[in-house]
NUGUFI-944056 format. One record per residue (C-alpha): residue number from 0; y, x, z; chain. Coordinates in steps of 0.2 Angstrom, whole numbers, plus 2048, in hexadecimal, padded with zeros to 3 digits. Each point is the difference from the previous one (the first is absolute). Last residue first. Layout:
! residues N
<NUM,<Y,X,Z>,"A">;
...
! end
This chain:
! residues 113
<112,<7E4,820,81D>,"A">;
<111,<7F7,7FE,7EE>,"A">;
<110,<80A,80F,7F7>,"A">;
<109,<7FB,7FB,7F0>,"A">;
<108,<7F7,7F2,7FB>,"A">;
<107,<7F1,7FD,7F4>,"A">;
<106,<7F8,7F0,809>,"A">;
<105,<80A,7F4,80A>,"A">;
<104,<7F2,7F2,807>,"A">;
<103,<805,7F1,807>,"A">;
<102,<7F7,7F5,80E>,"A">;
<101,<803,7ED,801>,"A">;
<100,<7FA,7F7,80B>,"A">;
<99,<805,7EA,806>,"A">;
<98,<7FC,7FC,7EC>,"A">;
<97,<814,7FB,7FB>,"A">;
<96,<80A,806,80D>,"A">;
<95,<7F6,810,803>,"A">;
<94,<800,801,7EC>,"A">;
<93,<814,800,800>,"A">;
<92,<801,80B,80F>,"A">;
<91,<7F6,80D,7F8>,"A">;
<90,<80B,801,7EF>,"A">;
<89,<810,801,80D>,"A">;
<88,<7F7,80F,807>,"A">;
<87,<7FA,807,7EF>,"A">;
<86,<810,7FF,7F7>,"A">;
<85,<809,806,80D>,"A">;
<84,<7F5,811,800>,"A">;
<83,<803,802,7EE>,"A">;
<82,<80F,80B,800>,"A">;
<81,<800,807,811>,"A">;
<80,<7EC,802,7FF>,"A">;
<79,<805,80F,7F2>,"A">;
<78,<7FD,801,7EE>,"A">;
<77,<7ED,807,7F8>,"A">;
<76,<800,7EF,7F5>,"A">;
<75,<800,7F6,80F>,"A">;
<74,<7F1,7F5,7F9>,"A">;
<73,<7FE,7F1,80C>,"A">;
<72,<7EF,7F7,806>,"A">;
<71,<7FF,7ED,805>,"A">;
<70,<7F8,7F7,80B>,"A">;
<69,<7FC,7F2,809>,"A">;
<68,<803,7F1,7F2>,"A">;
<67,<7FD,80C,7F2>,"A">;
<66,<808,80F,7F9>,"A">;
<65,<7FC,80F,7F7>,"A">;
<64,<80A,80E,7F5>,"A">;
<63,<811,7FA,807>,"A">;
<62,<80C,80D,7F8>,"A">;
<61,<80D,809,805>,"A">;
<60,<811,802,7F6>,"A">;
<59,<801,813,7FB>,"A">;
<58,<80D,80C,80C>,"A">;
<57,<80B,80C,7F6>,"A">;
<56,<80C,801,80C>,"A">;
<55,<7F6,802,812>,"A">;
<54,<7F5,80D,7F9>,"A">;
<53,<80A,80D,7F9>,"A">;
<52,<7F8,80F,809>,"A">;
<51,<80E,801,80C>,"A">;
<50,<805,7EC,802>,"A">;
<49,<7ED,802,808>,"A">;
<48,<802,80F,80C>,"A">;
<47,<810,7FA,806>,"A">;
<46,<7F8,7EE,803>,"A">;
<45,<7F1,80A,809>,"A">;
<44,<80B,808,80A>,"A">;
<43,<80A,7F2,805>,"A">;
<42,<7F3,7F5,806>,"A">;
<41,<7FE,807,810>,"A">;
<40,<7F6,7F2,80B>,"A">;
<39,<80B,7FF,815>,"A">;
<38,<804,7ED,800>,"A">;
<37,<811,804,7F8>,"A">;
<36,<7FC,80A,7F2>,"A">;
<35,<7F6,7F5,7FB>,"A">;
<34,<80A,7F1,7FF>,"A">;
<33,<80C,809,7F9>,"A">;
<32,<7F5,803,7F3>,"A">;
<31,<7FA,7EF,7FC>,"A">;
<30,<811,7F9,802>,"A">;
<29,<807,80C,7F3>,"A">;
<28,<7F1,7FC,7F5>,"A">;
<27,<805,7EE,802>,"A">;
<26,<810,803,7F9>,"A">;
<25,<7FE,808,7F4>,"A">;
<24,<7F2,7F3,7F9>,"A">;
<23,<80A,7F1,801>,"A">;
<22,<811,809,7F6>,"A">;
<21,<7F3,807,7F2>,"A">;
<20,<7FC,813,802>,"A">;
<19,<809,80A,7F4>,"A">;
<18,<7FF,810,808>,"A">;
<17,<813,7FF,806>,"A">;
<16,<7FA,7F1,807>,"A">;
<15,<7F3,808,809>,"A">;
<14,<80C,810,807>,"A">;
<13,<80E,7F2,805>,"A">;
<12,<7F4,7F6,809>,"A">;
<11,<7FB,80E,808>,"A">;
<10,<80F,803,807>,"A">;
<9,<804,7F1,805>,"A">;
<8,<7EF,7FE,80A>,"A">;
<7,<804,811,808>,"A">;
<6,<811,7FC,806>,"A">;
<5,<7FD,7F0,807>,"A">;
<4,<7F1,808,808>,"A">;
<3,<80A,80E,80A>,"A">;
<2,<800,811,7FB>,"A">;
<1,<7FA,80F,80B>,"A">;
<0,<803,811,7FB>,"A">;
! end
């Protein structure tokens, strides 16, 4: 079956807001995924395997356990890279603007592709 990305991103929306994902993060886990799924990385298993076992719903807020100009180190809590993933990067970027390097650690995730 082939589906195009329009169709896939809406889709996915649907499923995450459904979920009960805010309007900011359903939508950027579409654009993840399709993404993805576009450059060739299958992603879809490993969501299905995750909204299978309950993961996705009942996330827990990370937590920062260490930070410093350079880095910083993220508790994931067992939940997937999708979740936390955005917080990282745009945590990264921040420090690279700030210091010039920046390297963040996600520790405890699930499903790290």
């Amino acid at each position: 079956m082939n589906v195009s990305s329009t169709e896939l991103s809406d889709l996915c929306k649907k499923a995450f807001e459904g979920m009960g994902f805010s309007s900011g993060d359903y939508e950027d886990c579409a654009r993840v995924i399709t993404w993805l799924e576009m450059h060739g990385l299958p992603i879809l298993n490993e969501i299905h395997q995750s909204t299978s076992s309950g993961v996705l719903p009942t996330s827990k807020a990370s937590t920062i356990l260490f930070e410093d100009n350079t880095l910083a180190i993220i508790d994931a809590h067992e939940n997937g890279g999708l979740i936390y993933g955005s917080l990282a990067v745009d945590l990264a970027y921040l420090k690279c603007l700030e210091s010039g390097f920046a390297l963040v650690k996600l520790q405890r995730a699930r499903h790290c592709l």
